[in-house]
N, C-alpha and C positions, 0 to 999 in steps of 0.2 A: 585832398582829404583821404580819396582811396589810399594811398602810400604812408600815409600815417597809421592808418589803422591797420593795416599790413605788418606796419612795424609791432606794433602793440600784441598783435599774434604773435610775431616770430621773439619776444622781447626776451622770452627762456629760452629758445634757442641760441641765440643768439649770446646769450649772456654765456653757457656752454663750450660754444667756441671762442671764447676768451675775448668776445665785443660786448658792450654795455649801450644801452638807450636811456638818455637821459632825458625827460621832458625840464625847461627850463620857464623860467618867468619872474617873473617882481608885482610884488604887491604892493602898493605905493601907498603914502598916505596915513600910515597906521601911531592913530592917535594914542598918545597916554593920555588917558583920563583920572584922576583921581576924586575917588566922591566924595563929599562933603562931611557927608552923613552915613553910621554904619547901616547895614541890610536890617530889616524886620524879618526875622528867622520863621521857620516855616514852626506854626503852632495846629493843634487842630482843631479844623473849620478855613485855615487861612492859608493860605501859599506864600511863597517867599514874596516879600514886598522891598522895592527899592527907591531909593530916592532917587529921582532926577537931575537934583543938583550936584556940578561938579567942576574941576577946575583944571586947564587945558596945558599941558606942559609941554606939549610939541608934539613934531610927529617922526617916524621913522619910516625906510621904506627898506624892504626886504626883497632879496632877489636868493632865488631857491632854485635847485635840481633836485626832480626827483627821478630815482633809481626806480623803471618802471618793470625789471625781474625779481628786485627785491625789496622795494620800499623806501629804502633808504633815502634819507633827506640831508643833502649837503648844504645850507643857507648861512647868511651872513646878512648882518641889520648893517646899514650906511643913513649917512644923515641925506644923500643926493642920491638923484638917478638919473647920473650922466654913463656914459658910455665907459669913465673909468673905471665906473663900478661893475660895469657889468665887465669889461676884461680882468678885475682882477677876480670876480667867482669863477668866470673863466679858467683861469691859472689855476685856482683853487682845484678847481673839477679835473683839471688836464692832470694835475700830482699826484690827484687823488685814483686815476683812474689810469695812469702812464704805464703801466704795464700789458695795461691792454691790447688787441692786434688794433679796436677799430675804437672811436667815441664818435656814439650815435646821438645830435642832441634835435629835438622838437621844439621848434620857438616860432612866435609872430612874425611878424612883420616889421615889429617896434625899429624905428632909428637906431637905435644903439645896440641890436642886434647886426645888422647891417651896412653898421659905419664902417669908413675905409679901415681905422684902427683895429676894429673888430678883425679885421680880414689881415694885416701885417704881425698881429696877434697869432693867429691862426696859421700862417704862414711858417712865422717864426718855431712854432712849436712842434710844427712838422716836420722842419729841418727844409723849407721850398724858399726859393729867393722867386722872388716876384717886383715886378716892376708896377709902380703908383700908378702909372699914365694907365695900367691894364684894366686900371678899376676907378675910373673917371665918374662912371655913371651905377647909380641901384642897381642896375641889369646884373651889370660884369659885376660886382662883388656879390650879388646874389649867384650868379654862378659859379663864380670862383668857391665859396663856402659851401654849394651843395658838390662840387665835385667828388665823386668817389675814389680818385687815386691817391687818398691823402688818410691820414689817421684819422682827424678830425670830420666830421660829416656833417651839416645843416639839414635838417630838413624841416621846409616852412609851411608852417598850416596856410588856408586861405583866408583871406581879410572879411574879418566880421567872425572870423571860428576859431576864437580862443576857448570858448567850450571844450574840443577836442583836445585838449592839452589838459593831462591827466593832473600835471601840479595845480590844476587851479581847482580840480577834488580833496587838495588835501591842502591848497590854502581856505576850501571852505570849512574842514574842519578842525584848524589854526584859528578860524573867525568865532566859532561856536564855542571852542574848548579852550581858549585864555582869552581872545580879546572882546569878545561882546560884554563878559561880565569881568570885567577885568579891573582892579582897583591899582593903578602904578602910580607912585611918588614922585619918579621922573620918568624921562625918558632913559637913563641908565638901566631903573629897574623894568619899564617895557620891553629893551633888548634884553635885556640878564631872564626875564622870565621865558621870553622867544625862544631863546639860547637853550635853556634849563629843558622846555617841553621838548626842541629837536634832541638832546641828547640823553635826555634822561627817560623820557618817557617815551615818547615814538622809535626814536633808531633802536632802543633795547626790544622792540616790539615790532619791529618795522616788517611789512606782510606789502604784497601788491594789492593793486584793484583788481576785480576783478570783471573785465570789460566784458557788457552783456550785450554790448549793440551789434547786431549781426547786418546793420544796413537795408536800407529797402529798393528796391528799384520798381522804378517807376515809366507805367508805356504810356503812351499818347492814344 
């Protein structure tokens, strides 16, 4: 926990000397709904009124970085959330950020953060051979991925504190700002509108949090 938030302070500096901190994560799940019936527009005396009824066209699951020195949101909508998905945002992110000295990334604990693949992925793109047998067990591919002699860097929150990962502050206001009240025809137009707020609306606007938790300690 301490070294994440560590990070989150130094995430300007950092970004300065030509390293980036990425918090990562997937929001699973994410239904198109289409409603039935249109809204009851806000009149006065009345508040906006909605129909309940609606009709369920699937779902999508999104997996996002966000740029925690400048906001910025790299994501992609997949119809799965296996492991290939997340190596190829991976890829995505590594392209996008390959100029860089260091890629700092904040994730769970999730499978597919920690899968061997994940880790021959990450090898690969650092230019390291590594041998399979090294990373047999969670342990060694978790340390193989937090190792610092490498481009690439893991840093993993602890189990039960996805809270502390700043993309799930801005997949809450992805949840408020198109999909709570959201009317999609399919599931095409659920991602095309995902799509449209990361780059039309947010990255032209794109600003960091601004972390105010300074931590408490606590004596016996």
């Amino acid at each position: 926990m301490l070294e994440c938030v560590e990070l989150y302070e130094k995430a300007q500096e950092m970004y300065e000397q030509n390293k980036i901190l990425i918090s990562i994560d997937q929001k699973t799940g994410i239904q198109a709904l289409e409603r039935l019936f249109p809204d009851k527009l806000v009149k006065p005396g009345y508040i906006k009124r909605r129909e309940h009824s609606y009709k369920r066209h699937g779902t999508k699951n999104l997996i996002a970085g966000f740029a925690v020195a400048t906001g910025k949101i790299l994501g992609r909508c997949y119809d799965r959330n296996r492991n290939i998905e997340f190596r190829d945002i991976l890829s995505i992110i590594y392209e996008e950020n390959k100029t860089r000295d260091e890629i700092h990334l904040i994730a769970d604990n999730y499978g597919t953060h920690t899968h061997l693949n994940t880790c021959l992925l990450v090898a690969k793109l650092c230019g390291i051979e590594i041998d399979e047998k090294d990373l047999n067990t969670k342990q060694k591919r978790v340390e193989f991925l937090k190792q610092k002699e490498k481009k690439i860097i893991f840093h993993f929150l602890p189990t039960h504190a996805s809270w502390l990962n700043q993309i799930e502050i801005w997949f809450s206001i992805l949840q408020k700002k198109i999909i709570k009240r959201g009317n999609f025809s399919s599931v095409e137009d659920l991602e095309k509108k995902i799509k449209n707020y990361i780059e039309k609306d947010w990255n032209l606007n794109a600003h960091p949090f601004q972390w105010t938790y300074n931590g408490k300690v606590c004596c016996a």
